[in-house]
N, C-alpha and C positions, 0 to 999 in steps of 0.2 A: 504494500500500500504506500505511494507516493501522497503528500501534501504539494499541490500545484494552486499558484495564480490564473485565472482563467476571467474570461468573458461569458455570461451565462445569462441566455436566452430561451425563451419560449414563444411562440406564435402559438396563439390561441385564437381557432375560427368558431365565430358566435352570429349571431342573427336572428335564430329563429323564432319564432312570436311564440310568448309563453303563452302557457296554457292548452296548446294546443294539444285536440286528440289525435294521441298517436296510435297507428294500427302499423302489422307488420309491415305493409307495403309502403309505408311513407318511412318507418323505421329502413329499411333496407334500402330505398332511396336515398335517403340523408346518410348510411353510411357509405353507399357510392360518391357522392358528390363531394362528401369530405374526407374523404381517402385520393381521392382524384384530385381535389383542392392542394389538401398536404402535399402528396405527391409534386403537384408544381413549384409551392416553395421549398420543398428539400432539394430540388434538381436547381433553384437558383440560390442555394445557401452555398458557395463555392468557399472553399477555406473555414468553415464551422464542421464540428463533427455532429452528428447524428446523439445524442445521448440514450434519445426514449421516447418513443412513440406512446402519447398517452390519451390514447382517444381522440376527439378531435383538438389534438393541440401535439407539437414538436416541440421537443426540451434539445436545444444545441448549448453546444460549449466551444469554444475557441481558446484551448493553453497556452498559455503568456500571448495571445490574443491582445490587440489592441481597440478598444471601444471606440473609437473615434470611425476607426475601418467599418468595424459594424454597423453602426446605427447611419453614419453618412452614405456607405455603398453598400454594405449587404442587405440591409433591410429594405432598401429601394426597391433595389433589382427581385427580392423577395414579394415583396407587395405585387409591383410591374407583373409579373408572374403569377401571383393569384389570380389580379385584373384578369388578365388574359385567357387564362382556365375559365374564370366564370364567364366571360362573354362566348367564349365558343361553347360550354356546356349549355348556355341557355339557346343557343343558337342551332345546335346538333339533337337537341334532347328534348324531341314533343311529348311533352306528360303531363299532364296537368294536376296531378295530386298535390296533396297539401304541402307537401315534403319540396319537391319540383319548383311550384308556387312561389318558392320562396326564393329561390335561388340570387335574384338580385340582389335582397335585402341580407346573403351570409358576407360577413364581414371580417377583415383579419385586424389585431390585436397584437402588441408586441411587450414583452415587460423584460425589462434587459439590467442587471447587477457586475459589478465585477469583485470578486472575491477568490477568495480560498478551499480547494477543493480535495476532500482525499478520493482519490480515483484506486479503484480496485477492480483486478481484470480476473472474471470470473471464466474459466472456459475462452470462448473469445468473446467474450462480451464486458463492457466496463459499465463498472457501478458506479454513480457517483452519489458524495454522500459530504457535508458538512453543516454547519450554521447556513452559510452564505448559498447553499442548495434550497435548503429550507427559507430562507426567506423570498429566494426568486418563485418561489409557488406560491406563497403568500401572498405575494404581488398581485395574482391571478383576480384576489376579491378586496377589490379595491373602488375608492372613492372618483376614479374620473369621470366627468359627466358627458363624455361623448364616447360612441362605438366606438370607431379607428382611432387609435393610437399609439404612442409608442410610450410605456412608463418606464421611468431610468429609477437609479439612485444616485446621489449628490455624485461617487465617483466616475460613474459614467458621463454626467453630465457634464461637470466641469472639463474635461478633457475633449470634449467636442469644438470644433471649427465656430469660430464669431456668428457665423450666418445663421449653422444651426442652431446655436445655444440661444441665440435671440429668441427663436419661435418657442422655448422652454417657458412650461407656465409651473409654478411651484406649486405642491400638497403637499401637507403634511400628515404618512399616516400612521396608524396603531395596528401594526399587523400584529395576530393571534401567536403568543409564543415570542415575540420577537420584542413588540415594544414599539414606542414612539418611534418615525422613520420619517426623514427628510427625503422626498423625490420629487420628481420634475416630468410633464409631460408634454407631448407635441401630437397636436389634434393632426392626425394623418390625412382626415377627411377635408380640412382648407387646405391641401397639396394636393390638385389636378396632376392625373397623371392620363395620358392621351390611351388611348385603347382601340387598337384597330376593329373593326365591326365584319368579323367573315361572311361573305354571302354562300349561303348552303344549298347544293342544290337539293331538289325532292328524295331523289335517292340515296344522296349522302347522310340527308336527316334519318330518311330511314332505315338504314345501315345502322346511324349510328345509336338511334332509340332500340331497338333488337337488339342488341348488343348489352345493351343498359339493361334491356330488362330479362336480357337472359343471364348476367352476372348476376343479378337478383334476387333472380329465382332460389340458390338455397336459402339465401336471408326467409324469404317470404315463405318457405314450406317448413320452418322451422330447422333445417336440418345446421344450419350456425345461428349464432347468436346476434346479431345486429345491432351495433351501436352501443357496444359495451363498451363503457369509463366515459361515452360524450356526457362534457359539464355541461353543455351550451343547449339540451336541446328544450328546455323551459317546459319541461315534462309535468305539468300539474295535475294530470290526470293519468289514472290507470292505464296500460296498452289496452284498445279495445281490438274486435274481430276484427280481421280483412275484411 
């Protein structure tokens, strides 16, 4: 077991309108669209590692990583690359379920610490494990008043470029275990980012809804479980029947 400095990030994808009744086929949708979602920001997290796939949300780390890299260009190019999944999934994908339905309104979230990590490699896979682990999850339920964003802590912040740290708005919070916390966030949503709009043809849409909804299908027959550990899906109600 090594003690490392690192950069430690999470994308956490949320949206969807609480309370909504969920049945298997909107559950097994929603875990399509956000395994598809992740999947585009892990493919633009270039220079972060992977830590843990934790439902709909990625835990990266970057060792002796520098924050400033991060949040100014990787979490751009991260975002850019949600955009873009969602515009073509809603563009390729005629469904109209509840799940479906929503798809404009799933939003990504960023909550970014830089600390101390003891890293332990189990088999091949690494654990990570500290204070400063535990407080970047804590992060997750927090006081920002808008979707998109990106939440830092004081160390991340300060060490960010003039331009960005301008757009830095301060909170102060009390995370559980942890204790009063100075952070800073930057509303991602006043940041336009351009999105090219694919034109689909009929057959391609329909290639690619088949597709969707034949990956589905175990979710939907019960034979796996769908949408296990998503924090985001504002589950207020029991699963009801397909």
């Amino acid at each position: 077991m090594a003690i490392r400095r690192a950069v430690l990030l999470i994308a956490d994808i949320g949206g969807y309108t609480n309370y909504m009744q969920w049945n298997r086929t909107h559950l097994a949708h929603a875990q399509l669209t956000v395994a598809g979602l992740l999947e585009s920001v892990i493919n633009a997290a270039k220079g972060l590692k992977l830590a843990k796939l934790e439902g709909d949300a990625a835990f990266f780390w970057a060792p002796d990583g520098h924050a400033n890299v991060v949040v100014c260009d990787r979490l751009s190019r991260m975002r850019a690359s949600f955009l873009e999944r969602r515009e073509r999934m809603k563009n390729d994908i005629a469904c109209e379920c509840a799940s479906c339905e929503q798809l404009d309104k799933l939003s990504l979230k960023f909550v970014v610490h830089v600390g101390e990590v003891a890293d332990q490699k189990v088999k091949r896979h690494v654990e990570l494990a500290g204070v400063d682990v535990i407080l970047v999850h804590r992060m997750l339920k927090n006081m920002v008043p808008v979707a998109e964003y990106v939440l830092m802590t004081d160390p991340v912040a300060e060490c960010l470029d003039e331009p960005m740290r301008e757009l830095c708005l301060p909170l102060v919070h009390v995370f559980d275990g942890i204790g009063e916390t100075s952070t800073h966030y930057i509303d991602l949503g006043a940041l336009r980012v351009p999105v090219a709009t694919p034109r689909r043809s009929f057959f391609r849409r329909l290639g690619a809804t088949t597709k969707f909804e034949i990956d589905a299908l175990p979710f939907a027959l019960g034979m796996k479980e769908p949408a296990q550990g998503f924090r985001n899906l504002g589950r207020g109600a029991e699963e009801i029947s397909a």
